[in-house]
C-alpha positions in Angstrom: 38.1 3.8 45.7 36.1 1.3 43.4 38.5 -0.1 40.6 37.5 -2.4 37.8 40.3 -4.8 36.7 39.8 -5.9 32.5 42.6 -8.7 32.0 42.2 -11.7 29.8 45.1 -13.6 31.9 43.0 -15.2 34.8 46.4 -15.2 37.1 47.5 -11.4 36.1 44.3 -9.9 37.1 43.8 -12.4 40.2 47.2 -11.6 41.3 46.3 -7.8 40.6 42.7 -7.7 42.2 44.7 -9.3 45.8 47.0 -6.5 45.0 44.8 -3.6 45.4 42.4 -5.1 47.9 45.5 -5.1 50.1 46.0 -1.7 49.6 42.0 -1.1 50.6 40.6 -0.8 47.3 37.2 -1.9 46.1 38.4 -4.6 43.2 35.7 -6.1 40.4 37.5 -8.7 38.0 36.3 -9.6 33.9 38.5 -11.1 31.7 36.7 -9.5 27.9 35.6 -6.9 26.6 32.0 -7.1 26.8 31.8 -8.1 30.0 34.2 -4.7 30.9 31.3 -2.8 28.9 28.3 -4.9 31.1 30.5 -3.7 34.3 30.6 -0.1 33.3 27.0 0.3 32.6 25.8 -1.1 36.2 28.1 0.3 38.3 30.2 3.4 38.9 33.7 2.7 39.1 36.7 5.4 39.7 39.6 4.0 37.7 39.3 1.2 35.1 42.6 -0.8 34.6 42.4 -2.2 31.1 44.1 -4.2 29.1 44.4 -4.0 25.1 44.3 -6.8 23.4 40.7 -8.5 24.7 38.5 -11.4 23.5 35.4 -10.4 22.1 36.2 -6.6 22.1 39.6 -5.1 21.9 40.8 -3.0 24.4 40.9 -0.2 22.2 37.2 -0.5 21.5 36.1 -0.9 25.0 38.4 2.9 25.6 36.8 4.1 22.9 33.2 3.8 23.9 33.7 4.7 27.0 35.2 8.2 26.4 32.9 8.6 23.5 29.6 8.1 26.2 31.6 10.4 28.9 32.1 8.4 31.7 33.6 9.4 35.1 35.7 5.9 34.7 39.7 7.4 34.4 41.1 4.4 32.2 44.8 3.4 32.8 45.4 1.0 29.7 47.7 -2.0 29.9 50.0 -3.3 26.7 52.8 -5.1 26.0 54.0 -2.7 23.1 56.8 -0.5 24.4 57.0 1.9 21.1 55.7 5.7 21.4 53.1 5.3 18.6 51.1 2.5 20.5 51.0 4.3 23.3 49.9 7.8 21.7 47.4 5.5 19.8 45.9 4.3 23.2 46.0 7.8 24.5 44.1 9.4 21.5 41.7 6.7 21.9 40.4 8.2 25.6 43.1 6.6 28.3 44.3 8.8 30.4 47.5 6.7 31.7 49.5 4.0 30.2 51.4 1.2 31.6 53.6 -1.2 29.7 53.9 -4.8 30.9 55.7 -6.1 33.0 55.2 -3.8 35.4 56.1 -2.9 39.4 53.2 -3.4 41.3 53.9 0.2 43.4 54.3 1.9 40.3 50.3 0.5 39.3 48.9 1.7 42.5 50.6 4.8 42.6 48.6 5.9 39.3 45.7 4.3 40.1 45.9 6.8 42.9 46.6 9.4 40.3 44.3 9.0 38.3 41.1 8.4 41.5 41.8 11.9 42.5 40.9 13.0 39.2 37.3 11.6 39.3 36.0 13.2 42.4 36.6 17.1 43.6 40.0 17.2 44.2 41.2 16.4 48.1 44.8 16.7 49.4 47.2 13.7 49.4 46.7 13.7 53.2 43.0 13.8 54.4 42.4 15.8 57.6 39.2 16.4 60.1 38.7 16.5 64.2 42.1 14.9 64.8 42.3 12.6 62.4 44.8 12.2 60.2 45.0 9.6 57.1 47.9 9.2 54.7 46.0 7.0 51.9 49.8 6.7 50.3 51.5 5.7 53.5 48.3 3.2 54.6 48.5 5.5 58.1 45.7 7.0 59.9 46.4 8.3 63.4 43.9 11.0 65.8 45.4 13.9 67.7 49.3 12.3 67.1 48.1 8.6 67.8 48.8 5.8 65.5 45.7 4.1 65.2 46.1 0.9 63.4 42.6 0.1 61.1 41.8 -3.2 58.9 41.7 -2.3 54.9 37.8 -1.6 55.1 37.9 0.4 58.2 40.5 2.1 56.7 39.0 2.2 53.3 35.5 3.9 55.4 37.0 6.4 56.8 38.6 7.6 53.6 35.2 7.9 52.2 34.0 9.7 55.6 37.2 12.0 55.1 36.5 12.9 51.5 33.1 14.1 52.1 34.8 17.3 54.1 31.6 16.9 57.1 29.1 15.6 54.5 27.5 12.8 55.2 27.4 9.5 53.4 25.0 6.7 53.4 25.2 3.2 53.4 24.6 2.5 50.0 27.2 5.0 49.2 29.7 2.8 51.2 28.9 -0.3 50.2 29.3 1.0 46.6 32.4 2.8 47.2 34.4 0.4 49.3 32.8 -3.1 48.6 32.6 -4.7 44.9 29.7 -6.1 43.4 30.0 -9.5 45.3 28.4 -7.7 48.4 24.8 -8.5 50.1 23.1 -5.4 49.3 20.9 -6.3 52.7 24.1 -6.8 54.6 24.9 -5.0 58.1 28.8 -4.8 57.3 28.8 -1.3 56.5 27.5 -0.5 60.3 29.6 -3.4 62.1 32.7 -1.3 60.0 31.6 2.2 61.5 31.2 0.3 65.0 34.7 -0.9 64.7 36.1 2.4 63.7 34.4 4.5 66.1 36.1 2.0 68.8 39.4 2.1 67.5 39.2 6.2 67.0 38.4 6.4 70.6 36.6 9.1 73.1 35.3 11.6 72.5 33.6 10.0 69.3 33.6 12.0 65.8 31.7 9.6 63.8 28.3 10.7 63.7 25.1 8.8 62.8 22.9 11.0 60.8 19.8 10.0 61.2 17.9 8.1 58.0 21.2 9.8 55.9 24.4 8.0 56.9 27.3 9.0 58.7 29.8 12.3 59.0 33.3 13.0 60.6 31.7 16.0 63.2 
């Protein structure tokens, strides 16, 4: 899941982008407005944590125009205002989740999660395919009743792989999906990843290359 952080407090959204990388997600930082709009219009992003009051463009603004254009982007909107008309304010504006400052870490994730499944066609909170089994929740992923312990990317691969139900998905697809924009467009990380994985998943293998596509769980 590809999440773009909007957070004029350099330390917040540092602290915040560590956070969710941690927990295998794909994590782009800006600290304004404009630069949350720039974002949005190069690359496709699942869940947009955003705070309200921005320089150069308010929060509010950046919600606005992005629900008015019809984005994908599920928008979880940040304050610091705890009354009910602020928050129905921010809701009428396009968010679709609020979260008042400060908050618990767990409790961020958890709709952040939420709100991801909304994006794509729904999939069931546990994925499951030729013995596999991954909790995204739990962080676990075990195969016919083994634990089988994967780094965040792996992890974070075979999610994707999981959510495409036998489909296959390319490369590019990956590196947008679990890498942020920082990534070498030309690198080889995506296939080093799937090399790993099909290691640690063991015999017989279920990754499959499709040839000049991508890959599939068989």
């Amino acid at each position: 899941m590809r999440v773009l952080v909007v957070e004029d407090e350099e330390l917040l959204a540092g602290a915040i982008a560590e956070g969710l990388r941690q927990e295998a997600f794909a994590v782009d930082v800006v600290h304004d407005g404009e630069a949350a709009l720039e974002r949005l219009a190069i690359n496709d992003y699942d869940v947009m944590v955003l705070d309200r009051d921005l320089p150069k463009l308010h929060g509010d603004e950046v919600c606005r125009r992005t629900a008015s254009e019809g984005a994908e982007v599920r928008i979880l909107m940040l304050t610091v205002s705890t009354t009910v008309a602020e928050r129905v304010a921010g809701l009428r504006l396009g968010a679709d989740d609020y979260l008042v400052k400060p908050f618990a870490f767990a409790e961020l994730v958890a709709r952040i999660r939420t709100l991801g499944r909304r994006v794509r066609p729904p999939a069931p909170l546990v994925l499951e395919r030729a013995g596999i089994r991954l909790d995204p929740h739990l962080r676990e992923t075990s195969r016919d009743g083994r634990f089988v312990p994967l780094s965040r990317k792996e992890f974070a691969v075979l999610e994707e792989l999981l959510r495409a139900q036998g489909g296959p998905v390319s490369a590019e697809q990956m590196l947008e999906r679990v890498w942020d924009e920082n990534i070498d467009p030309f690198t080889t990380i995506v296939r080093v990843t799937i090399r790993g994985l099909r290691r640690k998943l063991g015999e017989p293998g279920v990754v499959e290359t499709v040839t000049g596509v991508g890959y599939r769980i068989r």
